[in-house]
N, C-alpha and C positions, 0 to 999 in steps of 0.2 A: 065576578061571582063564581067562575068557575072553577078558578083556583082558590077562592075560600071554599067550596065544597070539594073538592080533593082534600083539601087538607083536613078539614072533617071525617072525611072518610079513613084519610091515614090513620088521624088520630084515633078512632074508633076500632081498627083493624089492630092496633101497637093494643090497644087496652085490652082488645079482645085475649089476644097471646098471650099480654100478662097474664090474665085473669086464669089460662088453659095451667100454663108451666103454675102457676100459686096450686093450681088441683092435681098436678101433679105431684108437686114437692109435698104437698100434705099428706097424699098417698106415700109417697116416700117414706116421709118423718114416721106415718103411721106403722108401715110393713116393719121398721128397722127398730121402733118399739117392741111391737110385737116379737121379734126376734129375738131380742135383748131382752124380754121378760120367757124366755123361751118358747113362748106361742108360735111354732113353726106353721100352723095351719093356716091362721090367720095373718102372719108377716106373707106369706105366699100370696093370701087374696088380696091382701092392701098390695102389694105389689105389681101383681096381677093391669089392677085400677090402673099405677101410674104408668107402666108402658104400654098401655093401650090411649092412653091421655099422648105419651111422650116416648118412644120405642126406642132412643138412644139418651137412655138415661145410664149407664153403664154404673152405678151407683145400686140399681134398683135390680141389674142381674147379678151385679156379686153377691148382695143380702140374698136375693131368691136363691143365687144359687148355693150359699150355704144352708140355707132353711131346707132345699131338697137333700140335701145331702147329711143334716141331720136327722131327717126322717128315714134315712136308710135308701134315696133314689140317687144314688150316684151318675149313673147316665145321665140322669135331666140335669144334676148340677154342671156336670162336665159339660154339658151342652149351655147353660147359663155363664159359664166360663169362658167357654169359646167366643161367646157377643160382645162380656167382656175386655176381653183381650181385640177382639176385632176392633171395638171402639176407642180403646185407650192398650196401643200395643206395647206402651213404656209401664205397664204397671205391675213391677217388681212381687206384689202381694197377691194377683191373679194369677201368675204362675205360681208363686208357692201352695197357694191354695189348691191349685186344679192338682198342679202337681200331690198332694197330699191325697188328694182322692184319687187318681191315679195308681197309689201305690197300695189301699183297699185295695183296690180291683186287680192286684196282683204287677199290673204295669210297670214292672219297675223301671227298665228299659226308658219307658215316658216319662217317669215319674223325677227320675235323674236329671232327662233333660229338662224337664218345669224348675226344676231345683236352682239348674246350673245359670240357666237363664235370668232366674227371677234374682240370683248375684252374681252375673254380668251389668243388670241392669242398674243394680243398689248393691253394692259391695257389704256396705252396714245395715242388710237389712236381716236382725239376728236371730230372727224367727224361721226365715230360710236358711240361716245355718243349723238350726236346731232340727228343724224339717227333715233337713239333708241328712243330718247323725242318726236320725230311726230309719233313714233307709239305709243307710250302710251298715247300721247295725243287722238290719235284716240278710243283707249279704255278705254279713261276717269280714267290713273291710273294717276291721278295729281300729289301724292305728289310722282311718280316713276320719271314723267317727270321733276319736278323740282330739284330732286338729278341728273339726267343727265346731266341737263343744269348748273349746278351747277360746274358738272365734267370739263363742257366743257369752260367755262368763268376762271376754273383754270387756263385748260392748256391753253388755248386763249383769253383774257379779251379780242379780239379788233373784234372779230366775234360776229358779230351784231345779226345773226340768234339765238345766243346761249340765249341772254338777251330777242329778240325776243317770242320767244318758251317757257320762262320761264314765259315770261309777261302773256302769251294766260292762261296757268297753274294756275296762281296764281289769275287771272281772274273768274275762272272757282272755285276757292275757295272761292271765296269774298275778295280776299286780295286787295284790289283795289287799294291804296297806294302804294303797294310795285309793283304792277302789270303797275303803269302808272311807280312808276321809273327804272322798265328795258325798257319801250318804251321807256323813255327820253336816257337811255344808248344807246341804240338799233339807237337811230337816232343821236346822237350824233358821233357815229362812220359813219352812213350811210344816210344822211339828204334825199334821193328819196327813203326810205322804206316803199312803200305806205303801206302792213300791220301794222307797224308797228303807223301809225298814226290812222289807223283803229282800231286797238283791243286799245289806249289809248282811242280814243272816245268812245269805247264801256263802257270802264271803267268810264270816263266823266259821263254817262248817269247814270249808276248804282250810281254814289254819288248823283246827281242833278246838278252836273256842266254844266248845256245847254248849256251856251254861247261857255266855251273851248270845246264842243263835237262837236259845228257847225264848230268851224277854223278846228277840226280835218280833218273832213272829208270833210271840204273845201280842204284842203292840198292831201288828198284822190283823189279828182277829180281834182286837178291840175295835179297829177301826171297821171292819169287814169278816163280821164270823160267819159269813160264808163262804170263807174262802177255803174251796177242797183244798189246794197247792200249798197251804199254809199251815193246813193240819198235816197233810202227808211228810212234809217236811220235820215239821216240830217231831213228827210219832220216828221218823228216821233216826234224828238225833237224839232220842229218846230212848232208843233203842240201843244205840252206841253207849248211852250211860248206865243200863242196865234196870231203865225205870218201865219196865214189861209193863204193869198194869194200862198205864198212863198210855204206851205208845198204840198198847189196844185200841186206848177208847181214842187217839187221834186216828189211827185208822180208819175203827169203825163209821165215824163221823164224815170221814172223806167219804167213805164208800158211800153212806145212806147220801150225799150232796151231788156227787158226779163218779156214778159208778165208774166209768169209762174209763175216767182220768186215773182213777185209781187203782186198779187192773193195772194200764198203761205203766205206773208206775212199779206197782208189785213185782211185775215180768221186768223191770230195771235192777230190783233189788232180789231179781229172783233165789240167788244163791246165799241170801241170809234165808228170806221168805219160803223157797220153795214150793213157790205156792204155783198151780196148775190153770194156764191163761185160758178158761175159758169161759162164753158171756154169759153175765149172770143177765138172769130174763126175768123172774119172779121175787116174789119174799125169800119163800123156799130156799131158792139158789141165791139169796143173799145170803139170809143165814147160815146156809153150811159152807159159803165162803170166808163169813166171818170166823166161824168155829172152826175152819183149816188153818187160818189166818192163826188163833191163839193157840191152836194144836203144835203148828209147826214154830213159833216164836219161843215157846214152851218148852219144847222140846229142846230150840236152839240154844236158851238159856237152863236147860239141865235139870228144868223143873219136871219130872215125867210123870208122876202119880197128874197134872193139870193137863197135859197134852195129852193123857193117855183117856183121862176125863172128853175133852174136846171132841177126840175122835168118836168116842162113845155116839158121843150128840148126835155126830155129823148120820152115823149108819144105823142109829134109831129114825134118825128123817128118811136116809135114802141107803138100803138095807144092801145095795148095787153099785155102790160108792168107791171103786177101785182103789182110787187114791188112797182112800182113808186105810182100807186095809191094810196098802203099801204101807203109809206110815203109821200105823199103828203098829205091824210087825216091826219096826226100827225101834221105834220104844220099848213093844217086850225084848228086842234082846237085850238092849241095854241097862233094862230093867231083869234079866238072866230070869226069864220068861221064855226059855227057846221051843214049849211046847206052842207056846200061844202063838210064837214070831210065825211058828212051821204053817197054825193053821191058817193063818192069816193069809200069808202066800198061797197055799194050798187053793183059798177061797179064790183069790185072784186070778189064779190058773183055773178054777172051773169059771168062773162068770168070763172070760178070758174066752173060753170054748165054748161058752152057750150062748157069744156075744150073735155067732151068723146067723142062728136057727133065730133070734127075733122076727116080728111079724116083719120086716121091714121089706120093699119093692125089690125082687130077684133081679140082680143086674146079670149081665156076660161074660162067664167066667175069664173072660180074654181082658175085658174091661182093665185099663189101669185106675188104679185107685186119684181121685179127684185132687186139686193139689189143697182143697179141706183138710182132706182125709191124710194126706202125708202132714199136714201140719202139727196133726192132730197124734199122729204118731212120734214125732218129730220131738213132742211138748213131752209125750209118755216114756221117751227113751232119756231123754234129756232129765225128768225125773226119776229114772232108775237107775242114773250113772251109766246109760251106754252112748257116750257122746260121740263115738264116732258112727254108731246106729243113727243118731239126732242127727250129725250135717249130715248124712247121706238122707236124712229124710229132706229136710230142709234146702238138700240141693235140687232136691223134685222140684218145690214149690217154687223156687228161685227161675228154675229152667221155666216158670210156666210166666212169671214177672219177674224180673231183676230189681224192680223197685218195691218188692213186700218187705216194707222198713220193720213191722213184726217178726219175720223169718230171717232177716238180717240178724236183728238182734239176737234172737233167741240163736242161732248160729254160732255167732259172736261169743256167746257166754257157751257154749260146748267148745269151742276153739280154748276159751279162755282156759275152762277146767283142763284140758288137757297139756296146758302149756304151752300151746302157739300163740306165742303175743302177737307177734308180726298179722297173723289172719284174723286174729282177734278184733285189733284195732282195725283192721282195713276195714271189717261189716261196720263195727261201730261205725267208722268215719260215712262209710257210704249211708247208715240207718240214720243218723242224723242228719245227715243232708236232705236225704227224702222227707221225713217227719217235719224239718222245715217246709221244703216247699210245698207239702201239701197243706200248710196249716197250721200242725201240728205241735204250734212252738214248746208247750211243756214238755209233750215225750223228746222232745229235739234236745231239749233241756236235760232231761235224765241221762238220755245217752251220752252226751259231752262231760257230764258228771264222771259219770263211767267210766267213762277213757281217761281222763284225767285221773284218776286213782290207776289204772291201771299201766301209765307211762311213768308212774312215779317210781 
């Protein structure tokens, strides 16, 4: 009797287990639902369930740890990663993954090693090669990026990201050719791949193709008409064809979307634009940025009764508008107006001397000026044609950070005007390494633009 009641027992104990891991696994099935319908709040609490049911489910921390990490909590995923891999140290997809969120958080360093690991572990696994090509894109190792993508178009010819990725690469070398025909591959498989019509136009621009770069990024903003970088582009090229109205209203449309980005790029094409980098805060100062904006494109295109109109706007808003007067005396000469040009200037020079007597905080006449305030000089000389006034201001602000990717630039283009290519390109090269690493990948973008019209 005793050992028919052990055996009872067992059997009882085995059924029990079952019955625990079946409540488990339904929490499971559930959270990975929920995932996969996008429900990240709710895959998290079913998940939640089944490691508290079952704590080496490593199944139910890679779901969580993607659902955190869709929600924006990279640490907790990295940390749901980490179980992962402790439980199952062979799995090839847990480092790509951790690795991917690694490389948000800037990690690249980490992010490389998840990479490298996760194909040491699975040679063919072509999602960590694809992985691996955004990060080296990110550290400008092109021809690394384009052997990965290479890997990955092996093992998968029908993933559009991999032809994608390869295009951005081969972009970034000048291969321009080979670079629109993995966008044509790239949308061939996947015809709403709005990057993918965007890095062809970028490619469009860099041969002279204008017209195919407009449908490009037409296609761009069918898919996505919010896209600022899409409009500023289009209004570039646009500009180059002499379609002025048109590149207006792309402008304008960037601005009203992402002021920022669009500044950021003005100050790239400053030397068509001319236009004066500083933040616009209000309506106000949108508007008379818009109205510099058609003043000075106006002017550049030789329309001057329109730019001379513009500027009008800008000093019925703001009657103390330096700029405008500057350019507004440009247009009456060349409108053989030299009464108007004189009084214009004249104006400048008083508002110019009644700039210190403002109410503003008396500082210490010994005070150097802040490296704001040399910026800001920096920007006014650099608009008057005194570029060598401009680096000397801009080497203030430089001595105070070596890394202001703004006064790089803006440096860079007074080097330029004066014909030092050699120092030209050196701000550029260093302003777009910074504008990377801080983030910044459009302005990172513009400046490599840049440089590349200017090595040609």
């Amino acid at each position: 009797m005793v050992v028919s009641g052990n055996s009872k027992l067992s059997e009882n104990l085995s059924a029990g287990m079952e019955d625990v891991q079946s409540d488990a696994d339904t929490w499971l099935s559930q959270g990975i639902a929920s995932f996969q319908q996008g429900d990240y709040r709710h895959a998290i609490a079913a998940l939640n369930q089944a490691l508290q049911i079952n704590p080496d489910l490593a199944q139910a921390y890679h779901y969580r740890g993607m659902s955190h990490y869709c929600q924006g909590d990279a640490l907790g995923a990295i940390g749901d990663f980490d179980e992962v891999l402790r439980l199952d140290p062979q799995n090839a997809q847990a480092y790509s993954d951790r690795g991917l969120i690694l490389a948000t958080l800037n990690d690249r360093w980490g992010a490389m090693q998840d990479y490298n690991q996760a194909l040491q572990l699975d040679s063919n696994y072509a999602k960590g090669y694809l992985n691996r090509s955004m990060l080296r894109l990110a550290l400008e190792d092109y021809d690394g990026a384009i052997a990965d993508c290479d890997q990955v178009i092996r093992m998968n010819p029908n993933l559009a990201e991999g032809y994608l990725n390869r295009g951005i690469a081969r972009f970034e070398v000048e291969a321009y050719q080979d670079a629109i025909g993995d966008c044509d591959r790239a949308l061939a498989i996947n015809s709403n791949l709005a990057a993918a019509y965007f890095n062809r136009g970028m490619n469009h621009i860099a041969l002279g193709a204008y017209q195919e770069a407009i449908a490009d990024f037409n296609h761009v903003l069918e898919l996505n008409p919010n896209d600022a970088q899409a409009y500023l582009n289009r209004g570039y090229v646009r500009l180059q064809l002499g379609e002025n109205w048109s590149s207006i209203e792309d402008f304008d449309q960037a601005m009203r979307l992402e002021p920022v980005a669009a500044k950021a790029f003005f100050q790239q094409i400053a030397n068509t634009l001319n236009q004066e980098p500083d933040t616009v805060e209000d309506d106000e100062s949108k508007l008379i940025q818009g109205l510099m904006v058609r003043g000075n494109l106006r002017y550049q295109l030789g329309d001057y009764p329109a730019a001379l109109n513009a500027y009008n706007q800008v000093l019925e808003l703001d009657p103390n508008y330096t700029e405008a007067y500057n350019q507004r005396s440009t247009v009456r000469s060349a409108m053989g107006d030299y009464q108007g040009a004189i009084a214009d200037l004249d104006m400048v020079k008083t508002l110019s001397l009644a700039t210190p007597l403002s109410p503003e905080p008396v500082s210490v006449a010994t005070d150097k000026p802040t490296p704001q305030e040399y910026h800001k000089i920096g920007v006014h000389k650099l608009n008057q044609g005194d570029f060598h006034g401009a680096i000397e201001a801009f080497n203030y602000v430089l001595q105070e950070n070596q890394n202001n990717a703004t006064a790089l630039t803006c440096r860079g283009f007074a080097y330029r005007r004066l014909g030092d290519k050699p120092r030209a390109i050196a701000d550029f090269q260093t302003a777009a390494k910074v504008f990377y690493e801080q983030g910044d990948m459009k302005s990172s973008q513009e400046v490599i633009k840049t440089l590349k019209k200017l090595r040609q």
